[in-house]
NULUM-143339 format. One record per residue: residue in three letters; x negated, y negated, z negated of N, C-alpha, C in turn. Coordinates in steps of 0.1 Angstrom, whole numbers. Example, Ala and Ser with C-alpha at 12.3 -4.5 7.8 and 13.67 -1.06 7.14 Angstrom:
// residues 2
NODE  code    n.X    n.Y    n.Z   ca.X   ca.Y   ca.Z    c.X    c.Y    c.Z
NODE   ALA   -132     57    -78   -123     45    -78   -132     33    -78
NODE   SER   -128     22    -71   -137     11    -71   -129      0    -79
// end
This chain:
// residues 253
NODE  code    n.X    n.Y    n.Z   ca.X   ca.Y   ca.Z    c.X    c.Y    c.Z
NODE   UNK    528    873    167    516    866    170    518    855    180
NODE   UNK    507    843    178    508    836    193    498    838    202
NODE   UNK    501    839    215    495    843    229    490    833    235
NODE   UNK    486    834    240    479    825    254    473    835    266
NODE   UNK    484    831    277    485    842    290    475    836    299
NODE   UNK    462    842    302    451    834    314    458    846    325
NODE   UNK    460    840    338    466    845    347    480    845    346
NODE   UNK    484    850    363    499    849    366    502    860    379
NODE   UNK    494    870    379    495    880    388    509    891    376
NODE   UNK    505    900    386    517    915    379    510    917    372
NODE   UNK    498    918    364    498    924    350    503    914    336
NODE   UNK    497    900    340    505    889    335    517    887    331
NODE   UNK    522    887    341    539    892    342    547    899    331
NODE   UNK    536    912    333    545    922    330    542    920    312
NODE   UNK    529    921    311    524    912    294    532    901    291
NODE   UNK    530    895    297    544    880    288    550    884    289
NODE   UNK    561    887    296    575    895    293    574    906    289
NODE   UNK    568    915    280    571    919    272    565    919    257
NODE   UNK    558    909    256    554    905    243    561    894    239
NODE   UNK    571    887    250    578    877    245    593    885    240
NODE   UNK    591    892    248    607    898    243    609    906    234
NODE   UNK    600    908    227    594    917    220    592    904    206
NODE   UNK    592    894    207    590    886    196    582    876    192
NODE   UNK    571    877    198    554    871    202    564    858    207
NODE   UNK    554    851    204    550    835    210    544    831    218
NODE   UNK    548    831    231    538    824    243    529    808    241
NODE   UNK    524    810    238    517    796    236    516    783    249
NODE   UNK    510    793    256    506    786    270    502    796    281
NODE   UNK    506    794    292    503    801    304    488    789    319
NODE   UNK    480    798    317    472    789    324    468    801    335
NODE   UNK    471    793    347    470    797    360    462    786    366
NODE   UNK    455    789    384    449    784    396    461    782    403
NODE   UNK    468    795    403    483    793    411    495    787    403
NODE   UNK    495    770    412    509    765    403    522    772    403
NODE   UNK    523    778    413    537    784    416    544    798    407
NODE   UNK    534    804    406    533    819    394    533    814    385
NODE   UNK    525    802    379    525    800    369    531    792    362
NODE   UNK    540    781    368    546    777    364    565    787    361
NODE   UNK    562    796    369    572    807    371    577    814    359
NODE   UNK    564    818    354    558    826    343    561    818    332
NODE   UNK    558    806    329    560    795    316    574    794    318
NODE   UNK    584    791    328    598    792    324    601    804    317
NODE   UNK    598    811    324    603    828    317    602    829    301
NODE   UNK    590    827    300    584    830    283    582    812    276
NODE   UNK    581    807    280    583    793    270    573    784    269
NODE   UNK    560    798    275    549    788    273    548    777    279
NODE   UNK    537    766    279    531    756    283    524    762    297
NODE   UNK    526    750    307    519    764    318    507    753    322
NODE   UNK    499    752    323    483    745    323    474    748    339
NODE   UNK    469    744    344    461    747    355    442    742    354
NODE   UNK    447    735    342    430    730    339    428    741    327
NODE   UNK    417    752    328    407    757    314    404    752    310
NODE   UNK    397    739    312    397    729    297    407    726    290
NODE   UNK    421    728    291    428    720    282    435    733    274
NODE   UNK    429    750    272    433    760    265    429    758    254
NODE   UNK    442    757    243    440    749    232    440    762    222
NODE   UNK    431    755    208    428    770    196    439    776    188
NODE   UNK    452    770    196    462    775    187    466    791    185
NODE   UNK    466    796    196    463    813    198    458    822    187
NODE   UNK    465    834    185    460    841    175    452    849    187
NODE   UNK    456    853    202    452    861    212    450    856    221
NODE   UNK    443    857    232    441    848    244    439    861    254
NODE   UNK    448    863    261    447    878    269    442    873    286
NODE   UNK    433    873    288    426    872    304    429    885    313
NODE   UNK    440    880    318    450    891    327    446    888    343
NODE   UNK    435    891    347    433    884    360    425    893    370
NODE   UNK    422    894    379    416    905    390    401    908    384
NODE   UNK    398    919    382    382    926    378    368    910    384
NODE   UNK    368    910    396    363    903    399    359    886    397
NODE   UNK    371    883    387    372    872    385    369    867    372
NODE   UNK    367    879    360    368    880    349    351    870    345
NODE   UNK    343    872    347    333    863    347    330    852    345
NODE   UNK    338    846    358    337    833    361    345    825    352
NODE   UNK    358    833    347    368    824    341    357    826    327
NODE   UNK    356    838    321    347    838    307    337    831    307
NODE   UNK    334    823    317    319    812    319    327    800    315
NODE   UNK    339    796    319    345    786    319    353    782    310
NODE   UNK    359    792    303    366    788    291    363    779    278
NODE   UNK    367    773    271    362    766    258    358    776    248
NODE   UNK    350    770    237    349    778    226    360    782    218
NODE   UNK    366    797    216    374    801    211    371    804    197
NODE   UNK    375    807    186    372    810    172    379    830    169
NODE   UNK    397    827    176    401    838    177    403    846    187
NODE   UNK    406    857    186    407    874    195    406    866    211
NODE   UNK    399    871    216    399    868    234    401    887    239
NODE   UNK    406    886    247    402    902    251    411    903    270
NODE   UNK    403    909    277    406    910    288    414    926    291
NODE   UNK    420    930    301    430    941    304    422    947    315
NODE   UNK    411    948    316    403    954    334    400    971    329
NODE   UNK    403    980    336    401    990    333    384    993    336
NODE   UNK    381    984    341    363    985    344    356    977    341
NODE   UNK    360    964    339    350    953    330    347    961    318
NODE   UNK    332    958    318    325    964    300    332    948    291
NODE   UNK    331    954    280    336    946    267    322    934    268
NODE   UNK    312    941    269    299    932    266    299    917    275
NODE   UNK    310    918    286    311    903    293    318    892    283
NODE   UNK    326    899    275    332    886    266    325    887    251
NODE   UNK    314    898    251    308    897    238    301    885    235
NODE   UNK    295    887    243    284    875    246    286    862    244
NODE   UNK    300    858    247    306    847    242    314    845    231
NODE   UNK    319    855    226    328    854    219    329    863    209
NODE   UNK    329    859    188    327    869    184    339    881    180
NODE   UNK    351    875    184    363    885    185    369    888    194
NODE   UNK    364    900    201    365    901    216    371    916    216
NODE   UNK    381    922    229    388    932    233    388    932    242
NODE   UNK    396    946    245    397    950    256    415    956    254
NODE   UNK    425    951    261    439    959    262    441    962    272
NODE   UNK    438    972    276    439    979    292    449    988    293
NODE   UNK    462    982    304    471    987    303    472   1000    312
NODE   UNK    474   1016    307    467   1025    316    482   1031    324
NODE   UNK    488   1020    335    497   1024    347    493   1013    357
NODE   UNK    504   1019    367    498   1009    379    512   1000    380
NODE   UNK    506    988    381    517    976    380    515    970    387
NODE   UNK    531    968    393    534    963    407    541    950    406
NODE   UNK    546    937    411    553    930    412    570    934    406
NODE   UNK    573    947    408    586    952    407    585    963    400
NODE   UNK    574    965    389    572    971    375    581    969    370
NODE   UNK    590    977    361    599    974    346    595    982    332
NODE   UNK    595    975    327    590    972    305    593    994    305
NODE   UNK    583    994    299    587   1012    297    576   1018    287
NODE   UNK    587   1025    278    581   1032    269    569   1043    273
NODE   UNK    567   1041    284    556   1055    286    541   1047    287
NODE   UNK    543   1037    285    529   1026    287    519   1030    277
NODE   UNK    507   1029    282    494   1033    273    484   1025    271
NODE   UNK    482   1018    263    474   1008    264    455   1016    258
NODE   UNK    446   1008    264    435   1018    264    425   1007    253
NODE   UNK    423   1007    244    420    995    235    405    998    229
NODE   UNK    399    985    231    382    986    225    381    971    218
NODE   UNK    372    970    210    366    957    199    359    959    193
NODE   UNK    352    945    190    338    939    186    338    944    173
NODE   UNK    348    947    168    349    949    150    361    953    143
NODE   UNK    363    964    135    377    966    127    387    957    126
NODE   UNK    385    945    122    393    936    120    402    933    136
NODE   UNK    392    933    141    398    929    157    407    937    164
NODE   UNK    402    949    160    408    961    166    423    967    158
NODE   UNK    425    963    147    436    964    139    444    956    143
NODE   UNK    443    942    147    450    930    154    456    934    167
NODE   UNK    446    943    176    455    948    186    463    958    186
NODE   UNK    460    969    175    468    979    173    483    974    171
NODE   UNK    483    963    167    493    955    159    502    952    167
NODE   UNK    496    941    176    504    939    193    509    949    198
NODE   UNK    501    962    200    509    969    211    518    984    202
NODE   UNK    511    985    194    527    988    185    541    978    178
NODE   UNK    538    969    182    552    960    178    560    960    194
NODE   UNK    552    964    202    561    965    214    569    977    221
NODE   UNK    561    988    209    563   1001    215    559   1010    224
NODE   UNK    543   1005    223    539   1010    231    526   1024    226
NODE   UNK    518   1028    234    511   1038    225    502   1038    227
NODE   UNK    486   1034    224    476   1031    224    461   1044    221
NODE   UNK    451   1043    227    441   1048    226    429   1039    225
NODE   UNK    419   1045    214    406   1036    214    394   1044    220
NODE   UNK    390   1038    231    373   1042    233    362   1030    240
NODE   UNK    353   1033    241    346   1028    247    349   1019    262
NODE   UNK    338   1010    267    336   1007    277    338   1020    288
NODE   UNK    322   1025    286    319   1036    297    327   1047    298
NODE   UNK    339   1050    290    346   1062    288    362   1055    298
NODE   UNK    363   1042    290    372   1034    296    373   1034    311
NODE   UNK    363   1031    317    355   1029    334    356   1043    337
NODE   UNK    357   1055    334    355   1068    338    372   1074    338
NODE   UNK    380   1068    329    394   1070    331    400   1058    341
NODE   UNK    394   1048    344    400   1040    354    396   1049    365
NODE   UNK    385   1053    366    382   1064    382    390   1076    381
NODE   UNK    396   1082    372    402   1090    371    417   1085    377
NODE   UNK    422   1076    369    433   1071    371    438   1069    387
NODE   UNK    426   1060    393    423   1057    407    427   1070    420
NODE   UNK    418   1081    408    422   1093    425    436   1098    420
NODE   UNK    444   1101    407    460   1103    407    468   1090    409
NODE   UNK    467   1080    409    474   1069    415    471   1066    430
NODE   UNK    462   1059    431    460   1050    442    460   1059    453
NODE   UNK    452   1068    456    446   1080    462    464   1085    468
NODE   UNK    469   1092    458    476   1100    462    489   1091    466
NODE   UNK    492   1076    466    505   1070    469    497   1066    481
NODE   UNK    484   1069    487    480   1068    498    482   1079    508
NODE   UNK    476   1091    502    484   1100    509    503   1101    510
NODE   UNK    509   1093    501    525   1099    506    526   1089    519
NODE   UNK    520   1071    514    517   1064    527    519   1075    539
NODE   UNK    506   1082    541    505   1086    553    513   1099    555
NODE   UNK    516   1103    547    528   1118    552    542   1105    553
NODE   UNK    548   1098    548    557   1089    555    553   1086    565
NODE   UNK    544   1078    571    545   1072    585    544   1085    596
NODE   UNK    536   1100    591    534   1108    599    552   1114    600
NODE   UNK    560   1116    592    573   1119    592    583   1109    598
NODE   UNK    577   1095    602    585   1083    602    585   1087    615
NODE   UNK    575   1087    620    572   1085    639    580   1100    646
NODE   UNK    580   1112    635    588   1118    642    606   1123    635
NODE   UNK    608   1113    632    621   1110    630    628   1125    615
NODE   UNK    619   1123    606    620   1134    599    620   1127    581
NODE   UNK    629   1128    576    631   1122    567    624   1125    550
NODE   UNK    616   1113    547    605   1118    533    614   1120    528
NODE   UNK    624   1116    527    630   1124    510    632   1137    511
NODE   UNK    627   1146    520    628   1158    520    613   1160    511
NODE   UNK    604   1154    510    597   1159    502    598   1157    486
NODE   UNK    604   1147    486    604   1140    469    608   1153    459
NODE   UNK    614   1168    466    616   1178    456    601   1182    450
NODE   UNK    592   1182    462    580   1190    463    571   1182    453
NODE   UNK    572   1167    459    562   1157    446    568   1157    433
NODE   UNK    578   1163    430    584   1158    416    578   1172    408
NODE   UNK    582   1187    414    574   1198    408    563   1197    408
NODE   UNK    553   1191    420    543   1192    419    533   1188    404
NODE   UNK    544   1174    405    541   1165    388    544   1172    378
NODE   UNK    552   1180    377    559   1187    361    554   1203    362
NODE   UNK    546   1205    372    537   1217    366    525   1221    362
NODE   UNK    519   1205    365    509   1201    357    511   1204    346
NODE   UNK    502   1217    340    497   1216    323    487   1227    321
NODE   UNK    475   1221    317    460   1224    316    455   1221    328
NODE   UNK    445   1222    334    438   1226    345    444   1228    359
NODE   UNK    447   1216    367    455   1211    377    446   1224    388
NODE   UNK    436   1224    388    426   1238    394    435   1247    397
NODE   UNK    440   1254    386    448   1266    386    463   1268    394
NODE   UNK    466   1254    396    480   1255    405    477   1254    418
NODE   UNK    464   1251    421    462   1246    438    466   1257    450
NODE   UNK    474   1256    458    481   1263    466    478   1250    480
NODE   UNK    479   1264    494    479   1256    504    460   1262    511
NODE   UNK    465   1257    525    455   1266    537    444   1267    529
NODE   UNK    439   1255    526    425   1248    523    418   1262    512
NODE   UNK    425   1260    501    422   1272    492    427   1285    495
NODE   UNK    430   1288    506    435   1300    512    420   1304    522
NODE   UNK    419   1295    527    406   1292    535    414   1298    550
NODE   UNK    430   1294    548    436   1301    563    435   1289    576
NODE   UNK    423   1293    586    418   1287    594    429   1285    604
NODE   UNK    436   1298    611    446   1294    619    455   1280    614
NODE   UNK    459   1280    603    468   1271    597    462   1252    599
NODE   UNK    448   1258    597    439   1244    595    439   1237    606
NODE   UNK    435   1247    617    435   1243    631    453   1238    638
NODE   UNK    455   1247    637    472   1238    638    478   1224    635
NODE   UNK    468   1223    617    474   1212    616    465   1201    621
NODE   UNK    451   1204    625    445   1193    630    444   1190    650
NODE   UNK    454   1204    653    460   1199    665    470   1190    666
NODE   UNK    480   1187    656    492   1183    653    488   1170    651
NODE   UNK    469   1163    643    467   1149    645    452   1147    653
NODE   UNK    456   1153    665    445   1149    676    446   1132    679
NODE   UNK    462   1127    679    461   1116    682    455   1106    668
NODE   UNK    458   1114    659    457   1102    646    442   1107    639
NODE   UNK    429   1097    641    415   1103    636    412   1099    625
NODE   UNK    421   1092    623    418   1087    608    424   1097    600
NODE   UNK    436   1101    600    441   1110    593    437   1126    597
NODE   UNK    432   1127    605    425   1141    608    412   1144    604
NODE   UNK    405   1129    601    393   1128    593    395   1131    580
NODE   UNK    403   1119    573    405   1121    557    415   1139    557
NODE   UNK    418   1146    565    425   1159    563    412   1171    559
NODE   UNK    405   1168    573    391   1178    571    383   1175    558
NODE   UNK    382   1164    553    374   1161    543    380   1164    526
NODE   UNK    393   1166    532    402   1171    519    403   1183    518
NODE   UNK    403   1194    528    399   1209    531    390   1209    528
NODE   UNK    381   1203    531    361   1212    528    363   1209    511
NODE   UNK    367   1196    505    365   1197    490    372   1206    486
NODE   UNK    390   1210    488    394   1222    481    387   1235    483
NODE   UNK    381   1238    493    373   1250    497    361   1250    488
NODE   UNK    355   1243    493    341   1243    484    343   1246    467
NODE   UNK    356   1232    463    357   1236    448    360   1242    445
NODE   UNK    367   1256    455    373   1268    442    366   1278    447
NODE   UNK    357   1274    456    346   1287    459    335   1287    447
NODE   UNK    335   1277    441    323   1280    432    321   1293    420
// end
């Protein structure tokens, strides 16, 4: 197929390169930032553009790869498209590009991607459209790349992006702060990366059922210890207490 990449952030990125390598045809790359995006057009071949007026109808796909917040304004601004437009936001509803457009998607790529992401078979793409026809066209893309796909809804889509949120973001916030709390007293994380790695692979059914630790113990001496241990740090003695009362409460029900 041929492409046309709107944006030049990490999800951008990581979509052109690997739909280009993969076989696809970059059409054009149109970015605000000349420097990504002219970055990005060397890499994959496309044309790299900074004016939306000049996104031309050659595209079988026009993928709007750009920050949740932005998705709007660019879909206000774009020209009249004829083929597939579809955006990648795990929370934008479909009905923002309906409205404009009669072949419209959603490829939402379901990992978290970084600047220093690499191409991998465990990628999930979360896929929605205006109509069979459309939606077969995507199936198409992201199985010629090897990748593995699900179809649902908007609202179902937005309820696994919150999901996604508290196992990703949430919890590489908490190692954040168990590193800096291990940093300051001279105690090395990779002593824990045994613990985070089981913790991940014994996940299966009902993550409920493995929960271990004070909180679901309801062992108070232990609680109190450790919120002596962050008298100096209130931030983190706050988000602690508030992560105890939820384990307690939840498995007291």
């Amino acid at each position: 197929m041929t492409l046309t990449i709107i944006g030049s952030g990490n999800v951008a990125w990581l979509l052109a390169i690997l739909f280009k390598t993969s076989g696809h045809k970059i059409n054009q790359i149109y970015s605000r930032n000349k420097k990504t995006g002219s970055a990005l057009s060397k890499i994959t071949g496309g044309k790299f553009i900074d004016d939306i007026q000049k996104i031309d109808s050659k595209s079988d796909i026009y993928i709007i790869a750009i920050n949740d917040d932005s998705i709007a304004e660019v879909v206000s601004k774009l020209p009249a498209l004829n083929n597939i437009v579809v955006h990648t936001s795990g929370t934008v509803d479909l009905q923002i590009l309906k409205k404009k457009f009669k072949k419209a998607g959603v490829v939402y790529p379901l990992q978290s991607i970084t600047s220093e992401s690499v191409l991998s078979d465990e990628l999930t793409f979360c896929l929605e459209a205006t109509n069979n026809t459309v939606l077969t066209s995507l199936k198409q893309l992201v199985t010629s790349v090897n990748c593995s796909f699900v179809v649902m809804n908007s609202q179902k889509r937005a309820k696994l992006h919150l999901a996604a949120v508290l196992v990703n973001n949430f919890t590489n916030h908490l190692y954040a702060q168990a590193f800096s709390l291990l940093k300051k007293n001279r105690i090395e994380f990779n002593l824990l990366k045994p613990l985070i790695s089981h913790t991940v692979k014994r996940i299966n059914g009902n993550p409920a059922s493995f929960q271990t630790g004070p909180a679901v113990r309801n062992d108070k001496k232990t609680i109190q210890q450790h919120l002596m241990l962050l008298k100096d740090n209130k931030q983190l003695a706050d988000l602690y207490k508030q992560l105890t009362a939820s384990i307690y409460k939840f498995h007291k029900k």
